[in-house]
N, CA, C and O atoms as a GROMACS GRO file, in nm:
protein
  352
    1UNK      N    1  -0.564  -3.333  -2.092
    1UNK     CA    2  -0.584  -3.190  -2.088
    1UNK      C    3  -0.556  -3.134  -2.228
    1UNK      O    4  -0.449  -3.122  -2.288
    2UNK      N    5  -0.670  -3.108  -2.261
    2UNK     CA    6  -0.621  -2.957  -2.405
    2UNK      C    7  -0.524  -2.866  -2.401
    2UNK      O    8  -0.458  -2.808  -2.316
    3UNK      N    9  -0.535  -2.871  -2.532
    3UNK     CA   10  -0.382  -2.732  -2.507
    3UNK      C   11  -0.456  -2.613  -2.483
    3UNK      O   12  -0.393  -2.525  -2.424
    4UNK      N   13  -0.587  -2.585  -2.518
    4UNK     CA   14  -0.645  -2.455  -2.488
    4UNK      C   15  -0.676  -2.458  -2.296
    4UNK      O   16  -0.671  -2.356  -2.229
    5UNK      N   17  -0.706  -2.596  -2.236
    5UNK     CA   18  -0.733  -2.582  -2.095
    5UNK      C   19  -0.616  -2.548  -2.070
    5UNK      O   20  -0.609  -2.451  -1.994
    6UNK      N   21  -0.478  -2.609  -2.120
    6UNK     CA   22  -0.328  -2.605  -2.020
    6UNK      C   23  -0.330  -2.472  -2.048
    6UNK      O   24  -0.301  -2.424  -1.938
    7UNK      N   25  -0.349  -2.354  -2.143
    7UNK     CA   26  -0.314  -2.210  -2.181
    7UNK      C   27  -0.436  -2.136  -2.082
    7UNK      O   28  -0.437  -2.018  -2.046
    8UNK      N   29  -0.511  -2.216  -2.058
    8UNK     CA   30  -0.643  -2.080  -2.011
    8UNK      C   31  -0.586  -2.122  -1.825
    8UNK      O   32  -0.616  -2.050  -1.730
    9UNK      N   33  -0.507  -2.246  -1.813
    9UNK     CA   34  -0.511  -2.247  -1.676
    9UNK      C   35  -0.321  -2.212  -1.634
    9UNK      O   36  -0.288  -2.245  -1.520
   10UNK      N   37  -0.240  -2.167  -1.699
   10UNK     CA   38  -0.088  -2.082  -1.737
   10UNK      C   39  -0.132  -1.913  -1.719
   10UNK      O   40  -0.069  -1.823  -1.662
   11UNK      N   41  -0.264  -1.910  -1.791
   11UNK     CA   42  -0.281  -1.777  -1.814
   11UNK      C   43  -0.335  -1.708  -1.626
   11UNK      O   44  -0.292  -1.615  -1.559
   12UNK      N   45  -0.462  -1.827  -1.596
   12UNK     CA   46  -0.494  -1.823  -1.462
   12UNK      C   47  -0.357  -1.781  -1.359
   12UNK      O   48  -0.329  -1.680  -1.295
   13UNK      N   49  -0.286  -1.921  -1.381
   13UNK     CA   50  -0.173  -1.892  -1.255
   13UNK      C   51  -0.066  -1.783  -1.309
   13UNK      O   52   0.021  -1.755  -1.226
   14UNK      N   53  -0.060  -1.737  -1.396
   14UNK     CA   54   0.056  -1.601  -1.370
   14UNK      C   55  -0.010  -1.486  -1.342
   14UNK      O   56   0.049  -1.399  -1.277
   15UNK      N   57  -0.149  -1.468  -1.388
   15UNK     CA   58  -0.216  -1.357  -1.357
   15UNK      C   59  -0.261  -1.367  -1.164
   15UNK      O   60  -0.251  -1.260  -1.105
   16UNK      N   61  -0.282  -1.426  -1.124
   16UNK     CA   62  -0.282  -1.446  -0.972
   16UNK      C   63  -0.122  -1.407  -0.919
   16UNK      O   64  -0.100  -1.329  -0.826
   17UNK      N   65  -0.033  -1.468  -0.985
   17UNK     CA   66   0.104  -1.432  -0.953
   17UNK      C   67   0.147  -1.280  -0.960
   17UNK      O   68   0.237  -1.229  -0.894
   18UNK      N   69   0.055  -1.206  -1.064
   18UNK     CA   70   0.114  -1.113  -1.077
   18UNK      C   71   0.039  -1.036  -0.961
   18UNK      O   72   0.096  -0.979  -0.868
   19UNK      N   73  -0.036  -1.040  -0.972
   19UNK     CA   74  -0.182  -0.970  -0.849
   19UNK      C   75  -0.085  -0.946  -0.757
   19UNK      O   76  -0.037  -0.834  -0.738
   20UNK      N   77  -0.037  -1.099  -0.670
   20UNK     CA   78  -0.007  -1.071  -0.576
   20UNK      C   79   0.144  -1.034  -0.524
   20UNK      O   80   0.186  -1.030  -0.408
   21UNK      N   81   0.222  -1.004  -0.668
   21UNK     CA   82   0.314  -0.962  -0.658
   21UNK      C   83   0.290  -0.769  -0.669
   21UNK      O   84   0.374  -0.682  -0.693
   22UNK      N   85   0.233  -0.764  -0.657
   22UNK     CA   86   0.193  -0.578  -0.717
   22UNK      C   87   0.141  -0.532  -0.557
   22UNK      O   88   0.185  -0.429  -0.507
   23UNK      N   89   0.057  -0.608  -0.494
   23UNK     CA   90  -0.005  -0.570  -0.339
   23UNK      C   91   0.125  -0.557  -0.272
   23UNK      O   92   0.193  -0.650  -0.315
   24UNK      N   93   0.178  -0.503  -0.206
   24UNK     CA   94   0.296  -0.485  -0.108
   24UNK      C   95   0.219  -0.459   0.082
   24UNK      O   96   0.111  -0.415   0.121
   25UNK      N   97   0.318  -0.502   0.139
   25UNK     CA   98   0.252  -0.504   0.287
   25UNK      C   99   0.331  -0.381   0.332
   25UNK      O  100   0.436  -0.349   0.277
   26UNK      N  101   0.281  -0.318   0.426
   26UNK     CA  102   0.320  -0.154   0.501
   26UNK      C  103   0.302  -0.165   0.638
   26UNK      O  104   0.260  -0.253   0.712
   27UNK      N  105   0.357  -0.023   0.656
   27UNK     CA  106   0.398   0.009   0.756
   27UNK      C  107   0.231   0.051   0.812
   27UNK      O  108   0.146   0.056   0.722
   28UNK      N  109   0.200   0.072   0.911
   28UNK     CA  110   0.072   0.163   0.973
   28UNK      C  111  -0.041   0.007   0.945
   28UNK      O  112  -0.150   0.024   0.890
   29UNK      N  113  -0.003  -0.112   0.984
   29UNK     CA  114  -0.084  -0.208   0.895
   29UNK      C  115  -0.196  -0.180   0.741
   29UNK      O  116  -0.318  -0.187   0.727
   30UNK      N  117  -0.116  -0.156   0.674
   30UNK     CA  118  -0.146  -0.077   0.526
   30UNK      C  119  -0.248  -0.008   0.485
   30UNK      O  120  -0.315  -0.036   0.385
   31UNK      N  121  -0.279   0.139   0.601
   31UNK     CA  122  -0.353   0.236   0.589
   31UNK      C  123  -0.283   0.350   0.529
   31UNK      O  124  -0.163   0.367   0.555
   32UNK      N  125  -0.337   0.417   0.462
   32UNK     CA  126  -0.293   0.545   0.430
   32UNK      C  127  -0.203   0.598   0.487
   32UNK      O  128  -0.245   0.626   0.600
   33UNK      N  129  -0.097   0.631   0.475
   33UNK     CA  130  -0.003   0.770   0.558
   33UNK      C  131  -0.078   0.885   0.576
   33UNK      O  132  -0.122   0.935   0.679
   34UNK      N  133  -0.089   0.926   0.442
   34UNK     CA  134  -0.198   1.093   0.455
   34UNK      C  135  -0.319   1.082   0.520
   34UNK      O  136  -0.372   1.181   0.570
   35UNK      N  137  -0.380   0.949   0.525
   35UNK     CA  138  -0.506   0.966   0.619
   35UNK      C  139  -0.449   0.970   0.728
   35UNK      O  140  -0.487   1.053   0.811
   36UNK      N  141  -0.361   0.896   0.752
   36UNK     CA  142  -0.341   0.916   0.971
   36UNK      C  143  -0.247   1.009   0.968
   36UNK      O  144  -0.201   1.024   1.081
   37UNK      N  145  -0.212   1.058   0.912
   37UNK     CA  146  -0.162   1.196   0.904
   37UNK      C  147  -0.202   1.315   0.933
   37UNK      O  148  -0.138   1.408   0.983
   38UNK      N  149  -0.391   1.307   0.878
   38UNK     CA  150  -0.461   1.380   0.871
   38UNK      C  151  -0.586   1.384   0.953
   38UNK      O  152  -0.684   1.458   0.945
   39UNK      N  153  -0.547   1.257   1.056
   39UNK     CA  154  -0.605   1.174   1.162
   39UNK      C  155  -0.723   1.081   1.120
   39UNK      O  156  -0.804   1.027   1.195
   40UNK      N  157  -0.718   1.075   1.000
   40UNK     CA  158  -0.835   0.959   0.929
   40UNK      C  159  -0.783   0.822   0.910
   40UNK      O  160  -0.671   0.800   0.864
   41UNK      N  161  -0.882   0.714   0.952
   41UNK     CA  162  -0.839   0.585   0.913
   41UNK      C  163  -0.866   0.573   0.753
   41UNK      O  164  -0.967   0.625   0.707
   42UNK      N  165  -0.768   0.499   0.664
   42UNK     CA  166  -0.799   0.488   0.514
   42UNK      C  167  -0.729   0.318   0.497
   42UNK      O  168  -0.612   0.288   0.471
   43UNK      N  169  -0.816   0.250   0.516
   43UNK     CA  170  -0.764   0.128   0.488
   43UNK      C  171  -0.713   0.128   0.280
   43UNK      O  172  -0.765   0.182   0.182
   44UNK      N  173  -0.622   0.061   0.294
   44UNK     CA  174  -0.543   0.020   0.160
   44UNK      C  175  -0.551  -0.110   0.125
   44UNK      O  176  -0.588  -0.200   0.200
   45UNK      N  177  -0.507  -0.126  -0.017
   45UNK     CA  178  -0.452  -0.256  -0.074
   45UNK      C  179  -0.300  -0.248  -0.076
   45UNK      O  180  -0.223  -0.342  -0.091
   46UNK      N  181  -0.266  -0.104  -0.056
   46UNK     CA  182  -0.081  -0.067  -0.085
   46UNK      C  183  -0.066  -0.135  -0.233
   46UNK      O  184   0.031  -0.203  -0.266
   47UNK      N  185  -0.145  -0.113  -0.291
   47UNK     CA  186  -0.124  -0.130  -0.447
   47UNK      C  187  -0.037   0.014  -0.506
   47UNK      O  188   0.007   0.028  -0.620
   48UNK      N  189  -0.029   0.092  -0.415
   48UNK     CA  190   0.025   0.259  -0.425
   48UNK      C  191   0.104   0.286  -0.314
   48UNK      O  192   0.067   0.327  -0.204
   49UNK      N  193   0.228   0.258  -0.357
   49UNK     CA  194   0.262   0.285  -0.217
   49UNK      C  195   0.475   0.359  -0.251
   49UNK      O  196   0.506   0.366  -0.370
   50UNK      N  197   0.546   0.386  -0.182
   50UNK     CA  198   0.653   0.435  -0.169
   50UNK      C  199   0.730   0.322  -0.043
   50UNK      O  200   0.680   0.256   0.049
   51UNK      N  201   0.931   0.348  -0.110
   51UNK     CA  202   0.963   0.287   0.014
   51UNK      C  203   1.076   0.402   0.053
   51UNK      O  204   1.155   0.458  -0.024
   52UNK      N  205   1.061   0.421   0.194
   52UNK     CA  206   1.123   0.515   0.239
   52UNK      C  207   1.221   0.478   0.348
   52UNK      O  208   1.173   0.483   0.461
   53UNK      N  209   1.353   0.440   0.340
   53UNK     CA  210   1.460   0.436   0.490
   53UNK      C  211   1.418   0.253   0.490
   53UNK      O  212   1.388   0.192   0.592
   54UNK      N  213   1.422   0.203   0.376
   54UNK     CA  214   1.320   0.066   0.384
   54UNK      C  215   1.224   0.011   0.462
   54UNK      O  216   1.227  -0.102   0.511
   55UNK      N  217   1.157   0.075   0.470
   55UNK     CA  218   0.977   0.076   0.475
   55UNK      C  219   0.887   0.116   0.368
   55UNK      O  220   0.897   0.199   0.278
   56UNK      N  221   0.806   0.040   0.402
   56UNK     CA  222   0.691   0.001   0.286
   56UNK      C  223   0.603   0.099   0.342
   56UNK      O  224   0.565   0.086   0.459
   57UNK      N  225   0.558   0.214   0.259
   57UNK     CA  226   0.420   0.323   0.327
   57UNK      C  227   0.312   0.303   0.232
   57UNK      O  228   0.343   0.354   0.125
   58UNK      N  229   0.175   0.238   0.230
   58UNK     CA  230   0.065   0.288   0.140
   58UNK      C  231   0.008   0.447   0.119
   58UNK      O  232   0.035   0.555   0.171
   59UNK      N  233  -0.044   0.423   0.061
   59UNK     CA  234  -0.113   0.520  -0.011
   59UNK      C  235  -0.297   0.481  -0.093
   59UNK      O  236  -0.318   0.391  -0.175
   60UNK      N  237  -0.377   0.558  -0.051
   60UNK     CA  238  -0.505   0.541  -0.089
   60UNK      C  239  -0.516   0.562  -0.244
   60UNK      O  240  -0.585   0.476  -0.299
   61UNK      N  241  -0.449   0.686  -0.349
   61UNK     CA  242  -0.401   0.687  -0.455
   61UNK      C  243  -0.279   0.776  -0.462
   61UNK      O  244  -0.206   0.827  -0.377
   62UNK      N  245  -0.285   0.778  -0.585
   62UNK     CA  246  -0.150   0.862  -0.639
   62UNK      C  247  -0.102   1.007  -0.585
   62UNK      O  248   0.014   1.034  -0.556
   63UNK      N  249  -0.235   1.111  -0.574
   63UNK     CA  250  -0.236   1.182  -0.531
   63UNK      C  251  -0.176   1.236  -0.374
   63UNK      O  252  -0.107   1.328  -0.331
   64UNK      N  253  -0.242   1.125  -0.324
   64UNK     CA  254  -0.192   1.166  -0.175
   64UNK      C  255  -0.025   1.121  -0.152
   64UNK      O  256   0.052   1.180  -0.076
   65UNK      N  257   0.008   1.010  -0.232
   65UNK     CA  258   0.158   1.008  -0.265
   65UNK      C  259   0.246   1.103  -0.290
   65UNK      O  260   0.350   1.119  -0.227
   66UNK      N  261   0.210   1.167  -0.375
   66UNK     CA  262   0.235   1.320  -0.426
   66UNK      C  263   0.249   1.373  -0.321
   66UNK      O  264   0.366   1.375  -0.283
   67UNK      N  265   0.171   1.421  -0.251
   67UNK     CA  266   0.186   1.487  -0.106
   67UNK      C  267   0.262   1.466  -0.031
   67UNK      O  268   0.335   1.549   0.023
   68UNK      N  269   0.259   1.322  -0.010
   68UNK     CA  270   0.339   1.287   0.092
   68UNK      C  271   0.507   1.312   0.050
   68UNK      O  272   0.588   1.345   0.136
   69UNK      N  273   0.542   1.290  -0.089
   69UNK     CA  274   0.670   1.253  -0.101
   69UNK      C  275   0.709   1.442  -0.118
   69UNK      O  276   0.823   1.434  -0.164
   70UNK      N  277   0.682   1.574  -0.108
   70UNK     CA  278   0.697   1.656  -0.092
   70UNK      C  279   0.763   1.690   0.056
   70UNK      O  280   0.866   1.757   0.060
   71UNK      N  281   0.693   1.639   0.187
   71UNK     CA  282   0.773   1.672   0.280
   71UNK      C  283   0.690   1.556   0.373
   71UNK      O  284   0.586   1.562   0.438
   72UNK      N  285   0.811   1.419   0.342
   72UNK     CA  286   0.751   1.299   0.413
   72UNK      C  287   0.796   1.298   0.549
   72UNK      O  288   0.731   1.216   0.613
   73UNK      N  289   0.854   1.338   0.594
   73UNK     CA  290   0.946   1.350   0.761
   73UNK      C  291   0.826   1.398   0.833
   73UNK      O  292   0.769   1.328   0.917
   74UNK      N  293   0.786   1.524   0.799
   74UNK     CA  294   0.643   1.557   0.855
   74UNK      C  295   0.529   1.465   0.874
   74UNK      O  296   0.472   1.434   0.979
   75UNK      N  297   0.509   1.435   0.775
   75UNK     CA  298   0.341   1.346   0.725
   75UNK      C  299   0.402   1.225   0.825
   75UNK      O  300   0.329   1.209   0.923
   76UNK      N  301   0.513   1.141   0.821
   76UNK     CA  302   0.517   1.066   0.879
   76UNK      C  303   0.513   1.101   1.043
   76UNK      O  304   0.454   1.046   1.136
   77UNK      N  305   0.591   1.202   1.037
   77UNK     CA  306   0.551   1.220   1.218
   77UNK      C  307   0.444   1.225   1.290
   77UNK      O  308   0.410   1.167   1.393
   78UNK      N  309   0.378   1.336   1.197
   78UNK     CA  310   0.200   1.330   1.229
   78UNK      C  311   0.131   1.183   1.226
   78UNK      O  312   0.062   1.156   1.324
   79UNK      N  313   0.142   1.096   1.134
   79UNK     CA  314   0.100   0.955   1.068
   79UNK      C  315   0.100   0.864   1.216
   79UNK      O  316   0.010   0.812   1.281
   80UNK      N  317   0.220   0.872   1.231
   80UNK     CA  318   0.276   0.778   1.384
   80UNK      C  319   0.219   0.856   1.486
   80UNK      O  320   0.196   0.783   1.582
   81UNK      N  321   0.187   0.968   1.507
   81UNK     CA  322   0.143   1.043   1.629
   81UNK      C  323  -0.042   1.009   1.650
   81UNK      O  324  -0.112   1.008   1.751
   82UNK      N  325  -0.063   0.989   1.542
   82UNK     CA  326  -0.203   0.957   1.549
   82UNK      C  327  -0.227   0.794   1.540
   82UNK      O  328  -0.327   0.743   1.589
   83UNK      N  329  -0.137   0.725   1.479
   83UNK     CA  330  -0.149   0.587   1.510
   83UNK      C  331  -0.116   0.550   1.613
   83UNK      O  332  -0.181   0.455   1.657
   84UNK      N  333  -0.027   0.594   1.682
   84UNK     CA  334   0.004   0.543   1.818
   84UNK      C  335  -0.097   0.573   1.916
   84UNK      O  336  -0.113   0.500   2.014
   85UNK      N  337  -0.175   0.689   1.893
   85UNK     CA  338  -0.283   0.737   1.982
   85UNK      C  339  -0.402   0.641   1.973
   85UNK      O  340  -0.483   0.647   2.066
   86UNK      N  341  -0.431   0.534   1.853
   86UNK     CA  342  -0.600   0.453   1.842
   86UNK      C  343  -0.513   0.341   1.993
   86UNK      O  344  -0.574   0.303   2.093
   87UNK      N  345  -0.402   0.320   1.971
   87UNK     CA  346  -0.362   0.216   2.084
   87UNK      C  347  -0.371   0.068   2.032
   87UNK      O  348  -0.407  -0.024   2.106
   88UNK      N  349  -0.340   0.052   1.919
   88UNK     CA  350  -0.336  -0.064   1.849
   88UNK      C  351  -0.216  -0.183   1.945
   88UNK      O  352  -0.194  -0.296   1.901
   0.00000   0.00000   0.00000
């Protein structure tokens, strides 16, 4: 093996490492809070996400984070009131 293959395949495996260290798993199986909040399904990567009372919540982007972390007791009540209603 070359030293340029051993560096291009070091470079491969930490960048996969990092990927999948940045995705985090959530609560609502990692849909939006503010969408089922807002009674919309928003599937995620939770690449954006908050931890609250230790739980993991996604977020679709930054923005709706914003929102949420203003008055999350709410958003989450609504969030769970409409997820519990698809009957998952």
């Amino acid at each position: 093996m070359t030293a340029r293959t051993y560096l291009t395949a070091v470079a491969f495996l930490l960048g996969g490492a990092t990927l999948a260290a940045s995705a985090a798993t959530g609560e609502f199986g990692n849909e939006c809070v503010m969408g089922l909040a807002l009674g919309k399904d928003i599937a995620t990567d939770c690449s954006v996400n908050t931890v609250l009372n230790g739980r993991t919540y996604c977020f679709g982007n930054e923005q709706a984070k914003s929102i949420f972390l203003k008055k999350p007791e709410e958003f989450l009540t609504k969030a769970q009131i409409y997820y519990s209603s698809k009957g998952l």
